[in-house]
N, C-alpha and C positions, 0 to 999 in steps of 0.2 A: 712683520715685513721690515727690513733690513732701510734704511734710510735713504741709501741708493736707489732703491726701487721701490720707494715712497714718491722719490723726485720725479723719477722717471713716468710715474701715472700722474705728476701733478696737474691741475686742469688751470693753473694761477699763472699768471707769468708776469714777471716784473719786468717792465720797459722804462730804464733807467735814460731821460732826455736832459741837458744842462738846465733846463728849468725845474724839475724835479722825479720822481720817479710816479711812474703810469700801472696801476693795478690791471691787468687784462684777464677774466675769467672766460677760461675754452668753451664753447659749448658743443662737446660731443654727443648730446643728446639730438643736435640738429644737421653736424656734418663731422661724424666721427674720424674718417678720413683725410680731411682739412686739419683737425685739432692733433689727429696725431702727428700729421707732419710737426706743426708751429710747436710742437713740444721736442718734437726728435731735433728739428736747427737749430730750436734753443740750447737742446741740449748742448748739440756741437759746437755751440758758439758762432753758427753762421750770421746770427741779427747783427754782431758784434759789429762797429762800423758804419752801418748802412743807412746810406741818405735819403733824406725824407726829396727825393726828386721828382714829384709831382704832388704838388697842393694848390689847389682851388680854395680859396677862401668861402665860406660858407656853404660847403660839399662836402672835401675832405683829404687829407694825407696820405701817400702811398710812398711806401716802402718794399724792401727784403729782394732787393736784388744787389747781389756783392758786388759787380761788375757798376753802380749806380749809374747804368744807361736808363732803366727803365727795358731793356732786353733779354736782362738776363734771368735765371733762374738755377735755384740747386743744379747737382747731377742725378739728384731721385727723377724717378717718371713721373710726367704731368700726371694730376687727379680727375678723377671722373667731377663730372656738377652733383653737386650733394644742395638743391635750392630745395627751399622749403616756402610753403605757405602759414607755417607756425608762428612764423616771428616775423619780424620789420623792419628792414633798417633805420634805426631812429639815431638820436644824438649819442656817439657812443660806440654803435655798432661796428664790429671787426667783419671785414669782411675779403675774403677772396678773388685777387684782381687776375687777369685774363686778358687772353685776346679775345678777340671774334667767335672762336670756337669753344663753347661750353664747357668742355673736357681740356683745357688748359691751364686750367691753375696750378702752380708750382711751389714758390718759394714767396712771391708778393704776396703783399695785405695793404687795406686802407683803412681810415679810420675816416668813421662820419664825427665831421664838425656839426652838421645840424640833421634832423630827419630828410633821408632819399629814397623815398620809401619806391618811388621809379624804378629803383633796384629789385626789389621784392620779385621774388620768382626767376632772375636772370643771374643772380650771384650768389654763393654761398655764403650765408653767417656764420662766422667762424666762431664770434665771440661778441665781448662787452667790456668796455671799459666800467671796471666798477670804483675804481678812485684816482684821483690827479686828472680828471677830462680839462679839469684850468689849463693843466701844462699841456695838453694836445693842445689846446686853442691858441698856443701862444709858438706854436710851432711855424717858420717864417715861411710866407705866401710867395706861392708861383704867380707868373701871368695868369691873365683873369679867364683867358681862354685855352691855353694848351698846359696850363701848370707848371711850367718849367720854371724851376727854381735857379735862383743865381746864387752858388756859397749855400747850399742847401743845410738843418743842422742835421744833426747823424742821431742816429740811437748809440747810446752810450755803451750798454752793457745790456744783453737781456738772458736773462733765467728766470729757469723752473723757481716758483717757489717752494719752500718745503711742507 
């Protein structure tokens, strides 16, 4: 396999934040659909930029809309709900944000700051932070009730790893 398309199946992604860089393992085993979007933006550079504009302090941080309204999303077509009963969202957990309608997720993701496990069966687990969860924690807190961030930080850089 050619190195290009070594990157391209990689299931790893490095999410580079000014506190340090965030290891995120995919888990297409749970929402194959979900995992290959976050692999295909990464590829394209879409995470590049994008502000962490809604975090709740001991819940969690939401990203991957370029437009950082919290509105936006890619120009790919929203994803079907790929939830699962296999897994949980605990401290860590990458998961697939949405609206109201199950079949909505796009180009957002959150990260759990501590177990939501309330989520379980409503949102897709996309993944898991498997190093640097310090640096998500230190990622700068919205309002305590609607998350809105003031001067939110961004993600730096994010790719495939190889």
């Amino acid at each position: 396999m050619t190195e290009p398309a070594a990157a391209a199946t990689s299931n790893t992604l490095l999410m580079e934040l000014k506190y340090g860089t965030v290891t995120i393992e995919l888990r297409p085993d749970l929402a194959p659909k979900a995992a290959e979007r976050l692999r295909t933006l990464t590829a394209q550079g879409y995470y590049n930029g994008c502000k962490f504009f809604r975090v709740i302090a001991g819940f969690m941080a939401q990203t991957g809309d370029a437009t950082n309204t919290g509105m936006g999303g890619s120009d790919l077509p929203n994803l079907p709900a790929e939830f699962t009963q296999d897994a949980s969202f605990l401290t860590g957990t990458v998961g697939m944000a949405r609206t109201s309608d199950p079949n909505s997720a796009n180009s957002q993701f959150f990260i759990c700051f501590a177990p939501a496990t309330f989520l379980d069966g409503n949102y897709t687990i996309v993944g898991q932070v498997t190093a640097g969860m310090d640096f998500v924690q230190q990622i700068k807190k919205g309002d305590p009730q609607s998350g809105k961030v003031i001067d939110p930080d961004s993600i730096i850089k994010m790719t495939l790893a190889a």
